[in-house]
Biopython code that builds the backbone (N, CA, C, O; Angstrom):
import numpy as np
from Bio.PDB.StructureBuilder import StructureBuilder

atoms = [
    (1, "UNK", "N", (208.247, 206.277, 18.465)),
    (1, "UNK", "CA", (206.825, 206.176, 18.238)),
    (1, "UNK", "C", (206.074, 206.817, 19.410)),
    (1, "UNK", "O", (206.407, 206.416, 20.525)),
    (2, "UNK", "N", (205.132, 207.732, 19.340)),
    (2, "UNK", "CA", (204.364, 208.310, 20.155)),
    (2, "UNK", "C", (203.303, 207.934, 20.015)),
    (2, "UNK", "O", (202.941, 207.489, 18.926)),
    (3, "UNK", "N", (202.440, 208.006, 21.140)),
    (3, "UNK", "CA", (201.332, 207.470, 21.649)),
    (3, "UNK", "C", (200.508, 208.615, 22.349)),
    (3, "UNK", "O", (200.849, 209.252, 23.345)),
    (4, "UNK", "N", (198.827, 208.795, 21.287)),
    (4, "UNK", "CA", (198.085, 209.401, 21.882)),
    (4, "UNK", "C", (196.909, 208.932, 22.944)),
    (4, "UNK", "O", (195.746, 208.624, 22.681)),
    (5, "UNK", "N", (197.706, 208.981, 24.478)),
    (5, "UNK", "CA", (196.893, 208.162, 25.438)),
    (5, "UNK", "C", (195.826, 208.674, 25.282)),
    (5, "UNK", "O", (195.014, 207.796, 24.991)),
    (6, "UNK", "N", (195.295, 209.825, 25.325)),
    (6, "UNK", "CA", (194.278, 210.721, 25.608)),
    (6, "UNK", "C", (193.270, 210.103, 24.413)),
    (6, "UNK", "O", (192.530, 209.423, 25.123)),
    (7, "UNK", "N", (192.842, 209.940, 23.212)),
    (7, "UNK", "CA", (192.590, 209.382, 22.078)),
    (7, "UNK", "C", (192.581, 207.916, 22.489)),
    (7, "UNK", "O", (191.474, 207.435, 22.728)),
    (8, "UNK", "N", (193.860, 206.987, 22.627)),
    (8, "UNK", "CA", (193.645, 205.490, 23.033)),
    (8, "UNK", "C", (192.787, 205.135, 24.251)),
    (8, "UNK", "O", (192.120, 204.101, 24.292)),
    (9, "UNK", "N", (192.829, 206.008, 25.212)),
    (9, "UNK", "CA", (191.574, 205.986, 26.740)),
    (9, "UNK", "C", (190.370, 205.923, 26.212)),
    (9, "UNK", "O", (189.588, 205.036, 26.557)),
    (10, "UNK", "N", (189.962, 207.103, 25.060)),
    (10, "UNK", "CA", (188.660, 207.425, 24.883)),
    (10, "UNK", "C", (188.206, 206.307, 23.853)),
    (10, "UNK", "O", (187.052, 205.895, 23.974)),
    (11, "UNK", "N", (188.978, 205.795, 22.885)),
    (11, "UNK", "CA", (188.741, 204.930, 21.969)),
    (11, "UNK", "C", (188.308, 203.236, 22.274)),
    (11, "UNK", "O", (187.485, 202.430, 21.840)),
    (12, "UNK", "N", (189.647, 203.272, 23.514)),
    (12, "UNK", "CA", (189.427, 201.889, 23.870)),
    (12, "UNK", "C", (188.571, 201.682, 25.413)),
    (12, "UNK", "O", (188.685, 200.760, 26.220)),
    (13, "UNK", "N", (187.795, 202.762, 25.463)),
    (13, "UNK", "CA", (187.092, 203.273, 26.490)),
    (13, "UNK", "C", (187.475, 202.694, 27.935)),
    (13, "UNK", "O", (186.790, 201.921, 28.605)),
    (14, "UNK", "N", (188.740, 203.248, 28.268)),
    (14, "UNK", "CA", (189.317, 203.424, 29.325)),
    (14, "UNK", "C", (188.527, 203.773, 30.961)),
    (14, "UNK", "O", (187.621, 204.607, 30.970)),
    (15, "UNK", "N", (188.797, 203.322, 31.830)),
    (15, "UNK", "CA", (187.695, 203.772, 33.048)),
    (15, "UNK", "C", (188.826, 204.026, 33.824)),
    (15, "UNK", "O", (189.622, 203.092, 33.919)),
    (16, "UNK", "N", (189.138, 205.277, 34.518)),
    (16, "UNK", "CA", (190.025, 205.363, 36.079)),
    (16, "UNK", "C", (189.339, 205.468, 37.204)),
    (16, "UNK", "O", (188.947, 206.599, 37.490)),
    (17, "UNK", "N", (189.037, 204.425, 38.063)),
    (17, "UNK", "CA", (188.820, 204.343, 39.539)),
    (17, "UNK", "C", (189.909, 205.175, 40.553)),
    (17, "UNK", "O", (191.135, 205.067, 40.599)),
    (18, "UNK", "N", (189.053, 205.992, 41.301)),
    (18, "UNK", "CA", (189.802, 207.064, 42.172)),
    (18, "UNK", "C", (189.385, 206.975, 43.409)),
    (18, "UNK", "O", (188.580, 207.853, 43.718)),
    (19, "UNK", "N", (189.730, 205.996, 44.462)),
    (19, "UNK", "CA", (189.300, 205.485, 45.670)),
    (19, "UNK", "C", (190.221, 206.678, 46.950)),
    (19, "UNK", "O", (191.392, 206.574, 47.314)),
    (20, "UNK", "N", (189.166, 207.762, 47.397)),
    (20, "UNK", "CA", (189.844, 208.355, 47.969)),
    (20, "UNK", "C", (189.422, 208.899, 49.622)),
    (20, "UNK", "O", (188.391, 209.565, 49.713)),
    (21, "UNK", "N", (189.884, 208.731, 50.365)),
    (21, "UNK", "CA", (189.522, 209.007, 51.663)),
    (21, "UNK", "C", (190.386, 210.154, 52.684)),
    (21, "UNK", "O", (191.295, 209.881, 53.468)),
    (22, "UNK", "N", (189.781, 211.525, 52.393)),
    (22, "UNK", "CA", (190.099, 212.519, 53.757)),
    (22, "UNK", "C", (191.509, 212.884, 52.419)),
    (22, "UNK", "O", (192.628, 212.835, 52.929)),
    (23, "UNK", "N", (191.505, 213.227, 50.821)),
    (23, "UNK", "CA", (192.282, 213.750, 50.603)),
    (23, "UNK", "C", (192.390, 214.788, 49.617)),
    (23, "UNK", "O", (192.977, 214.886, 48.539)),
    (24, "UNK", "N", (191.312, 215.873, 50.618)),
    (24, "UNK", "CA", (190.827, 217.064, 49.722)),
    (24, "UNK", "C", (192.183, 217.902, 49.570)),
    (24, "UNK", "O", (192.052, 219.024, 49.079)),
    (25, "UNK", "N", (193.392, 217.515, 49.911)),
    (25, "UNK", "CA", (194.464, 218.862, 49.567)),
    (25, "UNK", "C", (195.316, 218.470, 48.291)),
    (25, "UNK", "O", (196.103, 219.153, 47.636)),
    (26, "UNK", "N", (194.800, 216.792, 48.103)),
    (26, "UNK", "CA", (195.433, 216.418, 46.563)),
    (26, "UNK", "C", (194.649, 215.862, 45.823)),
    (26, "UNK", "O", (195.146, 215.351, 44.820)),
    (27, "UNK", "N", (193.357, 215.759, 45.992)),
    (27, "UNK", "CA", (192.464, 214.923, 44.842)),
    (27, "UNK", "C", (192.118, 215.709, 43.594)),
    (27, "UNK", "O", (191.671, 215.158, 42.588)),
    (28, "UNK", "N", (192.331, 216.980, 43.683)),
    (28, "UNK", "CA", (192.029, 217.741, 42.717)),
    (28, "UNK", "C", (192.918, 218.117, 41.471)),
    (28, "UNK", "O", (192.751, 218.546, 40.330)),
    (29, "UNK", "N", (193.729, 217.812, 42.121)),
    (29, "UNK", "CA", (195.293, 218.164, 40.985)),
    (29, "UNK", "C", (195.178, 216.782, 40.804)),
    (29, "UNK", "O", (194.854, 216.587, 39.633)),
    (30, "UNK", "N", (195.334, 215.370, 41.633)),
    (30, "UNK", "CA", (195.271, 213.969, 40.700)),
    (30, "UNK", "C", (193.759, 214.019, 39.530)),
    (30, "UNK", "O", (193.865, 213.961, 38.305)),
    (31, "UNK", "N", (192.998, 214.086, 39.967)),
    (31, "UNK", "CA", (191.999, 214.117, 39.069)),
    (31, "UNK", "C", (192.299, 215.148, 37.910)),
    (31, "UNK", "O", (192.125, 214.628, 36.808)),
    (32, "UNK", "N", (192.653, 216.308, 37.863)),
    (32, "UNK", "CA", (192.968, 217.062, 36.684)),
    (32, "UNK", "C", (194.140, 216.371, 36.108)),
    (32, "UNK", "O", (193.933, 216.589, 34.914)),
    (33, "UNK", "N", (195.233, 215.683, 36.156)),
    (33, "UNK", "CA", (196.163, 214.915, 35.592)),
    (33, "UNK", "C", (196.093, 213.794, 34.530)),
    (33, "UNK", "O", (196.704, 213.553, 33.489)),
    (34, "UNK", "N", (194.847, 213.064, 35.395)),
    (34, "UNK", "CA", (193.671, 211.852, 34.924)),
    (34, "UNK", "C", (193.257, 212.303, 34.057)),
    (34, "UNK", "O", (193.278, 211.608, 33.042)),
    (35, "UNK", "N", (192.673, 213.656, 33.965)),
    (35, "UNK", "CA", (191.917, 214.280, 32.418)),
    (35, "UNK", "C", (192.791, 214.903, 31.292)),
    (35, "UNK", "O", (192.437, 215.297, 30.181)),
    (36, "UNK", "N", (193.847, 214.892, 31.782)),
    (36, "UNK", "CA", (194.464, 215.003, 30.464)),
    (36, "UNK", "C", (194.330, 213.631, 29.559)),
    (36, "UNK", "O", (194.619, 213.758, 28.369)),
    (37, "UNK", "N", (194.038, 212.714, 29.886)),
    (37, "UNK", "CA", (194.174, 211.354, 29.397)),
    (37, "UNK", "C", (192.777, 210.857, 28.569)),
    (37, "UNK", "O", (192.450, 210.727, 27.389)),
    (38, "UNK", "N", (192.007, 210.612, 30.205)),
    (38, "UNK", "CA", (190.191, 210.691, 30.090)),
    (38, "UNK", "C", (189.471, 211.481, 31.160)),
    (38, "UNK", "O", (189.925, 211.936, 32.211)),
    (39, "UNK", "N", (187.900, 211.562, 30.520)),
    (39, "UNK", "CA", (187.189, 212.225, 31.529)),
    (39, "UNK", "C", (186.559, 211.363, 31.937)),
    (39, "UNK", "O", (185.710, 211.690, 32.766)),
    (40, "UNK", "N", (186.682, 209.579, 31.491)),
    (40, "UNK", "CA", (186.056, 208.859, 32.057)),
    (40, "UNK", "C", (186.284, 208.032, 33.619)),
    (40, "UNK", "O", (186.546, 206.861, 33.894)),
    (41, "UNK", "N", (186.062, 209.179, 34.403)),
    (41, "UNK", "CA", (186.504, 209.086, 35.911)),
    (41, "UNK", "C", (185.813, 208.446, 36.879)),
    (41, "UNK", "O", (184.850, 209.181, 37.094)),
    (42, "UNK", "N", (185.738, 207.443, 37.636)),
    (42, "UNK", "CA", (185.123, 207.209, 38.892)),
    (42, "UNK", "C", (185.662, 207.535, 40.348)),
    (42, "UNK", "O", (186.385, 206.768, 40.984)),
    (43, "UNK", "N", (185.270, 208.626, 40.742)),
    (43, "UNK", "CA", (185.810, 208.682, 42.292)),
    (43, "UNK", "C", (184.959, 208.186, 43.230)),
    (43, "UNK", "O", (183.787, 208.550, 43.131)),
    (44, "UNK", "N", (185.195, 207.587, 43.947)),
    (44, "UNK", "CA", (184.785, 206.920, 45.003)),
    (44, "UNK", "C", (185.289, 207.080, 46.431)),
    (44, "UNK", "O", (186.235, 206.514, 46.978)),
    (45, "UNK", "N", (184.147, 208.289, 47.065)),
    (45, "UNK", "CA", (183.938, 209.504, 48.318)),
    (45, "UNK", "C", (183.820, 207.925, 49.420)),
    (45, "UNK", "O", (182.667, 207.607, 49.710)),
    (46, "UNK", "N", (184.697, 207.230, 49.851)),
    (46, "UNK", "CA", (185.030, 206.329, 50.981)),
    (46, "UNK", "C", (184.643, 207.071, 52.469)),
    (46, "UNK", "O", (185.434, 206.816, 53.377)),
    (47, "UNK", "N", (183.513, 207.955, 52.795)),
    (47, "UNK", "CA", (183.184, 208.224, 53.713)),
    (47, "UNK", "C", (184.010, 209.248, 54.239)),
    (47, "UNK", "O", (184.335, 209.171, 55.423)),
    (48, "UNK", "N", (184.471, 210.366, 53.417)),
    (48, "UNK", "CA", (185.508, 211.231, 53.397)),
    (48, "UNK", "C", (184.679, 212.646, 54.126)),
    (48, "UNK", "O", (183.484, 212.911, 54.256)),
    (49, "UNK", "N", (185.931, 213.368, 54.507)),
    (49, "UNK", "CA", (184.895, 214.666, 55.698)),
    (49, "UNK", "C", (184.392, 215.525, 54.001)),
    (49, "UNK", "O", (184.937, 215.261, 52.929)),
    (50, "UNK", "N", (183.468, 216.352, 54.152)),
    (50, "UNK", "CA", (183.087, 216.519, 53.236)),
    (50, "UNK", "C", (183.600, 217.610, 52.466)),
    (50, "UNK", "O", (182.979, 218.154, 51.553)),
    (51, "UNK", "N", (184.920, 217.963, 52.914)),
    (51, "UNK", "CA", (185.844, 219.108, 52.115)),
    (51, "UNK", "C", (186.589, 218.259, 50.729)),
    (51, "UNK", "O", (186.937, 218.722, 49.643)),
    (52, "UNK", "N", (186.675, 216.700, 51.314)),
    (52, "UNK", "CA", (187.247, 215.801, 49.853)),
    (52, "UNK", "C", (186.253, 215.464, 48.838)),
    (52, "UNK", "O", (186.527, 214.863, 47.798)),
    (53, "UNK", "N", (184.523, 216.067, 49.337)),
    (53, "UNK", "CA", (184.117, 215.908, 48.105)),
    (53, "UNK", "C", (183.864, 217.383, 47.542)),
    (53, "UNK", "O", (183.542, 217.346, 46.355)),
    (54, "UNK", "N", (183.922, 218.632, 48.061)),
    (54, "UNK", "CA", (184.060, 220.250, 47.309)),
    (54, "UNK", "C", (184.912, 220.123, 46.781)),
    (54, "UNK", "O", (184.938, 220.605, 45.648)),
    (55, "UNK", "N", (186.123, 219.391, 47.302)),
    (55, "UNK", "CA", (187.183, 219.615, 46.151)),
    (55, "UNK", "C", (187.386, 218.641, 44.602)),
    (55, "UNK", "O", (188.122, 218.751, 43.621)),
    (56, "UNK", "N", (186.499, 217.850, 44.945)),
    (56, "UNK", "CA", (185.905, 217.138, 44.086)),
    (56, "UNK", "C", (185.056, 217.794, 42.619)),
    (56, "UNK", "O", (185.366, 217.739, 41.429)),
    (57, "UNK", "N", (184.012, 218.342, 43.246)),
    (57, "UNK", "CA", (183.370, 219.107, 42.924)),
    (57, "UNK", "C", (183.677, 220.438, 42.358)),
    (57, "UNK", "O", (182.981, 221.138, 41.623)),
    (58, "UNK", "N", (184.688, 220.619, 42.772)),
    (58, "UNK", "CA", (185.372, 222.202, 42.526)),
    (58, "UNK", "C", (185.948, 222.328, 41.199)),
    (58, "UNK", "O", (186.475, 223.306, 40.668)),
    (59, "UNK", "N", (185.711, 220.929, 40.682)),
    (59, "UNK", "CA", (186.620, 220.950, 39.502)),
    (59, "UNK", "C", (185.777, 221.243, 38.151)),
    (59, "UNK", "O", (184.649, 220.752, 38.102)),
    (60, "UNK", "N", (186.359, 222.211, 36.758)),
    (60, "UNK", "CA", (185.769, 222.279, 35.977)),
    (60, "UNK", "C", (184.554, 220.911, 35.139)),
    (60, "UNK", "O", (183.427, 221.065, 34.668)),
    (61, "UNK", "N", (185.453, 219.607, 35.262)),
    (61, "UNK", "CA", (184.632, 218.547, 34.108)),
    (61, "UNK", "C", (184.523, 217.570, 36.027)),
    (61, "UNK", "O", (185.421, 217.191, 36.778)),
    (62, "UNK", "N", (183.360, 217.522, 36.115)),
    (62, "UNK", "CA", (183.543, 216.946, 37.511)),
    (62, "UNK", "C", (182.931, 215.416, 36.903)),
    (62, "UNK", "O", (181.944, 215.200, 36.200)),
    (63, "UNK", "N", (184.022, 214.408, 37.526)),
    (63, "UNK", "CA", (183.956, 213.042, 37.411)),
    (63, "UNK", "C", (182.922, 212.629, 38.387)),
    (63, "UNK", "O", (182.679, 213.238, 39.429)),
    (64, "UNK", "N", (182.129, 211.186, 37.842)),
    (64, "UNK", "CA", (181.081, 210.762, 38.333)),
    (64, "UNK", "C", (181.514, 210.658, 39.344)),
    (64, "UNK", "O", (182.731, 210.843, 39.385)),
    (65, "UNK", "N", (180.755, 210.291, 40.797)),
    (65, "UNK", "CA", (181.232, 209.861, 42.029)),
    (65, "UNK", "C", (180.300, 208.722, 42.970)),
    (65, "UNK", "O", (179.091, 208.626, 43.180)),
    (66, "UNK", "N", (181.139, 208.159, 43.285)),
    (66, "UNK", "CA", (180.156, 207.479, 44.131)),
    (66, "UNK", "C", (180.269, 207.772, 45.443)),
    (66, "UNK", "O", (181.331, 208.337, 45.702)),
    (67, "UNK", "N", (179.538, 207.586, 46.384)),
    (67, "UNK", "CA", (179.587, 208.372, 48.072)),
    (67, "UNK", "C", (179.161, 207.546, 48.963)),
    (67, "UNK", "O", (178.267, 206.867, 48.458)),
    (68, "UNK", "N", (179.362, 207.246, 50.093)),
    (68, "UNK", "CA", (178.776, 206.385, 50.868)),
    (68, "UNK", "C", (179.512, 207.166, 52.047)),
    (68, "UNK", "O", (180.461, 207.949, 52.010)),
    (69, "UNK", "N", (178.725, 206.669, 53.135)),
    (69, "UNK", "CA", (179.084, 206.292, 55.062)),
    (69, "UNK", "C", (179.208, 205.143, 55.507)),
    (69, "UNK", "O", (178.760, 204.182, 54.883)),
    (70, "UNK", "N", (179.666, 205.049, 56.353)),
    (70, "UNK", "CA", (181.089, 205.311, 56.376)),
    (70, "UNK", "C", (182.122, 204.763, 56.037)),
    (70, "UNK", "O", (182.204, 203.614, 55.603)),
    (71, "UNK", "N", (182.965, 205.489, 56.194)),
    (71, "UNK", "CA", (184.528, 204.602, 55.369)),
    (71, "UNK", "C", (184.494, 203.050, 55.636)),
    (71, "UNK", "O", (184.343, 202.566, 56.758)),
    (72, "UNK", "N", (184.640, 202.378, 54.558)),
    (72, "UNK", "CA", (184.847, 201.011, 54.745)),
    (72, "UNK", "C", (185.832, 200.150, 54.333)),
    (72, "UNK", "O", (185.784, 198.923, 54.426)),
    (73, "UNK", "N", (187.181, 201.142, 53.642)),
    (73, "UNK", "CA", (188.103, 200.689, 53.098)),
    (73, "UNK", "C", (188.741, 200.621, 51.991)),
    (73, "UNK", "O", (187.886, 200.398, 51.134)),
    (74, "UNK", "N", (190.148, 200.709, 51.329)),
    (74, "UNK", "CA", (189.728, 200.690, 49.997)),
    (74, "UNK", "C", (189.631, 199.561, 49.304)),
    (74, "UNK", "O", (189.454, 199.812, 48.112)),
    (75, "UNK", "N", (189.681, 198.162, 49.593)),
    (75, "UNK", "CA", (188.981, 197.128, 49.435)),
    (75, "UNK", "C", (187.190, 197.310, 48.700)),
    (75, "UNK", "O", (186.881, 197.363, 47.509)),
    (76, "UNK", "N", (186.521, 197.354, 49.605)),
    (76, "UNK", "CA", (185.440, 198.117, 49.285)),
    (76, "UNK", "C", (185.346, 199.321, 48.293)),
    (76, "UNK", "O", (184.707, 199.082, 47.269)),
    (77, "UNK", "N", (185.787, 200.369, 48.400)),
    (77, "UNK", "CA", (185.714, 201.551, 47.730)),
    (77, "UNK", "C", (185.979, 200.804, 45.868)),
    (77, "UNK", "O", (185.383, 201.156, 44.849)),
    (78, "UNK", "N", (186.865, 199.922, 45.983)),
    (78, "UNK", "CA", (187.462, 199.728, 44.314)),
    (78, "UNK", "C", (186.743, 198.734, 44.508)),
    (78, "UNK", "O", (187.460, 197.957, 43.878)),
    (79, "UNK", "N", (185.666, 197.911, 44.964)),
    (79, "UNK", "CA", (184.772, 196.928, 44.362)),
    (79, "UNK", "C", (183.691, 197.916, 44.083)),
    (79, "UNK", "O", (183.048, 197.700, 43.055)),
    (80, "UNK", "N", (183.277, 199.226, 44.978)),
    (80, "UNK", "CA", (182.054, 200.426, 44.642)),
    (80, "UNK", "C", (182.523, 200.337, 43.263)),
    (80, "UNK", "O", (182.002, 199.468, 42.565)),
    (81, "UNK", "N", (183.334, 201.017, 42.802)),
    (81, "UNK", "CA", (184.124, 201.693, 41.782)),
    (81, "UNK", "C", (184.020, 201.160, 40.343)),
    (81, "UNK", "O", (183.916, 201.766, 39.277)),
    (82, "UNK", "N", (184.099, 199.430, 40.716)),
    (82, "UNK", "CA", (184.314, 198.852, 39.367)),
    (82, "UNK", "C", (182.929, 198.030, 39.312)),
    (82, "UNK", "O", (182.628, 197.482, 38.252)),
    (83, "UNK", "N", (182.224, 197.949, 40.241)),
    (83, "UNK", "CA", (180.659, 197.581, 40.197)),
    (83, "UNK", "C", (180.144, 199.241, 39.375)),
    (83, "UNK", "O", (179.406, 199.054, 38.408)),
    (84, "UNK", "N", (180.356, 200.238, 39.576)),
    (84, "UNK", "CA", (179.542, 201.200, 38.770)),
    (84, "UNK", "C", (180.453, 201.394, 37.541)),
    (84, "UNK", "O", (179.959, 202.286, 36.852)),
    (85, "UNK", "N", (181.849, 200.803, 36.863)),
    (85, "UNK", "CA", (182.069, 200.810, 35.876)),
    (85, "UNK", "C", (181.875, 199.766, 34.924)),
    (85, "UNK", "O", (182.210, 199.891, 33.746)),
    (86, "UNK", "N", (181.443, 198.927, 35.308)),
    (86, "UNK", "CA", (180.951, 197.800, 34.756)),
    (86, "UNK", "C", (179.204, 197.392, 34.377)),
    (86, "UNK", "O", (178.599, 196.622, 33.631)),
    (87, "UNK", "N", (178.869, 198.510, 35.472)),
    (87, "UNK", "CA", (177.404, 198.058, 35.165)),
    (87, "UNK", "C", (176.607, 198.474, 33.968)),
    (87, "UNK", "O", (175.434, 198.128, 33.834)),
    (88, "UNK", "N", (177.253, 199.230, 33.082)),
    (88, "UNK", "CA", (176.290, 199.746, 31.526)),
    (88, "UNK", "C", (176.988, 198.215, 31.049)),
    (88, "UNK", "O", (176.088, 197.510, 30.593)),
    (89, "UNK", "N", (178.322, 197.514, 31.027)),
    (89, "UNK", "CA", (178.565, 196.516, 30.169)),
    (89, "UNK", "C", (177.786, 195.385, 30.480)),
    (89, "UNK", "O", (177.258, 194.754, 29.565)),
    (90, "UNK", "N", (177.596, 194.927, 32.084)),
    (90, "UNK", "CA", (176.992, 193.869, 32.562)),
    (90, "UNK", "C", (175.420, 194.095, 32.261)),
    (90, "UNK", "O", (174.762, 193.061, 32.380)),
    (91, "UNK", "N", (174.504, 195.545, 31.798)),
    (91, "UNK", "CA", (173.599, 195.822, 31.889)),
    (91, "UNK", "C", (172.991, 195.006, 30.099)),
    (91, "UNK", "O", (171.890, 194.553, 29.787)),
    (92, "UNK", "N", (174.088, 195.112, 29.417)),
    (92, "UNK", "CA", (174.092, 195.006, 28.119)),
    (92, "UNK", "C", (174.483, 193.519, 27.789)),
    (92, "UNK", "O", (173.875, 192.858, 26.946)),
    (93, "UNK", "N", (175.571, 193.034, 28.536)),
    (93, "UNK", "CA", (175.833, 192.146, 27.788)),
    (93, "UNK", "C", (175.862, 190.758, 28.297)),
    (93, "UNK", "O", (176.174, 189.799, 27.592)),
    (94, "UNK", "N", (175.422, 190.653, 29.931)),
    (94, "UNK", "CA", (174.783, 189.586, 30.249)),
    (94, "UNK", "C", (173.941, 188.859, 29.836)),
    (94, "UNK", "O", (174.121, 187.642, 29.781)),
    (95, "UNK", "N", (172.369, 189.685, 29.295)),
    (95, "UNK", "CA", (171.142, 189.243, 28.960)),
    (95, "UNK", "C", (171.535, 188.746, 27.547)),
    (95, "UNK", "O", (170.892, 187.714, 27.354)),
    (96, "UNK", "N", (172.224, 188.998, 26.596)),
    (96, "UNK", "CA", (172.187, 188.694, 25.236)),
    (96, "UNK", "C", (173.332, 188.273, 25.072)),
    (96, "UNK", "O", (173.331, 187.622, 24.027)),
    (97, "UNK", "N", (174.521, 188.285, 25.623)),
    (97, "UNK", "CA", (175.910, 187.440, 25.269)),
    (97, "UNK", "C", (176.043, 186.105, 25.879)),
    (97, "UNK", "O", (176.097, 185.056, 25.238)),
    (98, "UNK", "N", (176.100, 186.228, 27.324)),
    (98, "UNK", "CA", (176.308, 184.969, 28.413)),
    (98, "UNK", "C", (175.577, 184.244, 28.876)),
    (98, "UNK", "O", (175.884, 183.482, 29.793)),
    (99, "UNK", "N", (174.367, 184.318, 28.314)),
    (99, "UNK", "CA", (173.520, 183.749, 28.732)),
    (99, "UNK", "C", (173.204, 182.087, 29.011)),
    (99, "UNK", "O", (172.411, 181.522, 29.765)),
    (100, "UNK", "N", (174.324, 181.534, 27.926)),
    (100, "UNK", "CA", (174.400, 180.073, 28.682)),
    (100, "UNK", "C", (175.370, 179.980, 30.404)),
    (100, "UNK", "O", (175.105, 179.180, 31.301)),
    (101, "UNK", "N", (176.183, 180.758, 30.428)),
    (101, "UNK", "CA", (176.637, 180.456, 31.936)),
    (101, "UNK", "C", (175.890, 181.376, 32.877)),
    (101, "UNK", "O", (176.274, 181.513, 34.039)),
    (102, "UNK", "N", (174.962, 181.930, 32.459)),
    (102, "UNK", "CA", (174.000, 182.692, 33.387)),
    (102, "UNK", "C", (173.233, 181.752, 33.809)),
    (102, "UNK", "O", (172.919, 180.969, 32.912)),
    (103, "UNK", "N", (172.618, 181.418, 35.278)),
    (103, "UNK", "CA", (170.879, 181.107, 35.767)),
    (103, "UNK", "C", (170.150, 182.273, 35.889)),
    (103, "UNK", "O", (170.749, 183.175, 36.474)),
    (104, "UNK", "N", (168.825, 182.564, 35.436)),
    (104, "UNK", "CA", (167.851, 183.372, 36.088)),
    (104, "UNK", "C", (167.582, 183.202, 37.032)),
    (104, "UNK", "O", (167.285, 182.035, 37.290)),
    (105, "UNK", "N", (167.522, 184.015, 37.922)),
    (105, "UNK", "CA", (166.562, 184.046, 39.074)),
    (105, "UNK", "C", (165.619, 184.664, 39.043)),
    (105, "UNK", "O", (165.447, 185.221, 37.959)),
    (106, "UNK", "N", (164.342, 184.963, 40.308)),
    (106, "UNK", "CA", (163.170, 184.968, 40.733)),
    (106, "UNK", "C", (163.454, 186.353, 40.131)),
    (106, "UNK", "O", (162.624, 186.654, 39.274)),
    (107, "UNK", "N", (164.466, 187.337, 40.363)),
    (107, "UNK", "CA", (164.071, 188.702, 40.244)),
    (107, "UNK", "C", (164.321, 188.810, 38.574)),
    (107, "UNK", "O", (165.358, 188.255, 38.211)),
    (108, "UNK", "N", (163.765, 189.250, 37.835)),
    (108, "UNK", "CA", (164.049, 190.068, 36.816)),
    (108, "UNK", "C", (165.408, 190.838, 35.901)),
    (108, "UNK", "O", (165.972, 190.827, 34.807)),
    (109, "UNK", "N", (165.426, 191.573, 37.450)),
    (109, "UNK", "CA", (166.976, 192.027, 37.372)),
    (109, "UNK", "C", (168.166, 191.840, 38.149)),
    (109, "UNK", "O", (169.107, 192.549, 38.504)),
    (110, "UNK", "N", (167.786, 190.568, 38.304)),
    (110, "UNK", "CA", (169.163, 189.793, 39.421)),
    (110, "UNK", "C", (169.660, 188.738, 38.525)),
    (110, "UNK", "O", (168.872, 187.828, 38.782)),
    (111, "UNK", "N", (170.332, 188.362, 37.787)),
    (111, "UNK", "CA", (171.636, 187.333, 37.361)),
    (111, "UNK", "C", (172.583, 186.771, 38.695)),
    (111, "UNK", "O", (172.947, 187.450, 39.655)),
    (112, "UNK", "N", (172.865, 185.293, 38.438)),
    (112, "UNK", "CA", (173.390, 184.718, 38.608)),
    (112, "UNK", "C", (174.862, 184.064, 37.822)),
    (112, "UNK", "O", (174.843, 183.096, 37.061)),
    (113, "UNK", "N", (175.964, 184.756, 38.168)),
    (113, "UNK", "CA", (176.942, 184.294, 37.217)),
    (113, "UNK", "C", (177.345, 183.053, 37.750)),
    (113, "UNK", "O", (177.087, 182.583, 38.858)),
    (114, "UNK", "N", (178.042, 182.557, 36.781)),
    (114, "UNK", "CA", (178.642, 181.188, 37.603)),
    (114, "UNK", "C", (179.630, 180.772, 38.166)),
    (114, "UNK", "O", (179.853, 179.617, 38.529)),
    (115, "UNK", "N", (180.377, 181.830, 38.285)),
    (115, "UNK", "CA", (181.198, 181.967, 39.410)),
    (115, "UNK", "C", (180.810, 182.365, 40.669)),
    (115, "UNK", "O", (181.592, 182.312, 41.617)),
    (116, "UNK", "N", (179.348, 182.871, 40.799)),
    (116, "UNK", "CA", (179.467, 183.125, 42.347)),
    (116, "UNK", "C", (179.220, 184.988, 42.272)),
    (116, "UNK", "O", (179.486, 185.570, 43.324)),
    (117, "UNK", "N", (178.915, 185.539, 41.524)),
    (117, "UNK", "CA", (179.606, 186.534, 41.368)),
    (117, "UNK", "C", (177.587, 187.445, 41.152)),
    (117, "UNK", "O", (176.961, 187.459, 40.092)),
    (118, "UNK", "N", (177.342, 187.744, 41.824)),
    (118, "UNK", "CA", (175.435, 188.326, 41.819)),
    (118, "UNK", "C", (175.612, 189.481, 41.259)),
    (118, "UNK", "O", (176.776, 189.879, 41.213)),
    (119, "UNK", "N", (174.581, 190.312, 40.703)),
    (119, "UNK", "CA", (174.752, 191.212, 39.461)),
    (119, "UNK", "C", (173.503, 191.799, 39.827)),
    (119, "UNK", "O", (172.510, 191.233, 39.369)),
    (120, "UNK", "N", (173.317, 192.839, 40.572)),
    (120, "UNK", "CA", (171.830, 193.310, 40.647)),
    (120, "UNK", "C", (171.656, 194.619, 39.717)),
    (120, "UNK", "O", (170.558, 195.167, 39.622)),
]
sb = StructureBuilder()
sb.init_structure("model")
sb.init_model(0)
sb.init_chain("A")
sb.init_seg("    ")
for serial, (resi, resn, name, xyz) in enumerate(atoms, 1):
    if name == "N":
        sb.init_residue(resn, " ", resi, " ")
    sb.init_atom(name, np.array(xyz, "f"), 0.0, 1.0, " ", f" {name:<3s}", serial, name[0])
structure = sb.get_structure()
């Protein structure tokens, strides 16, 4: 039985987090590998010299990115990563799904989950 990942990524809308720091001589060939699959890419520029984000960039279907100064780890980098892959779902489906284990707060667009877990 064969399996079309490339089709199952896009269908079951797959996200790859790409937490990468100072590794412009291989991020470009991993990221083209990733797209054979999906183009739904997050790289996350961990305060990298700025040749790891041209090569980033260098690429035909260039994956979203997130960027910051300075490096803070990849701890950090894959909480960047999955805070901006999550936020169209949390944007959507906090206010109208969860809303009993949600509190409002003062802001508008600040949630309170109930775990502890702030959602701006």
């Amino acid at each position: 039985m064969s399996t079309d990942w490339g089709h199952f990524c896009d269908e079951e809308r797959i996200c790859v987090i790409v937490p990468t720091y100072n590794n412009e001589r291989t991020i470009a060939d991993v990221l083209q590998r990733i797209q054979v699959y999906t183009y739904n890419i997050i790289v996350v520029n961990d305060g990298s010299t700025p040749e790891t984000l041209a090569a980033v960039r260098s690429l035909s279907e260039i994956p979203e990115i997130v960027d910051y100064t300075p490096n803070r780890g990849k701890g950090y980098a894959l909480m960047q990563g999955f805070r901006r892959a999550l936020e169209p779902v949390i944007n959507t489906l906090l206010p109208s799904i969860l809303t009993d284990s949600i509190s409002r707060r003062t802001s508008p667009c600040c949630w309170s989950v109930s775990n502890g877990i702030k959602v701006h």
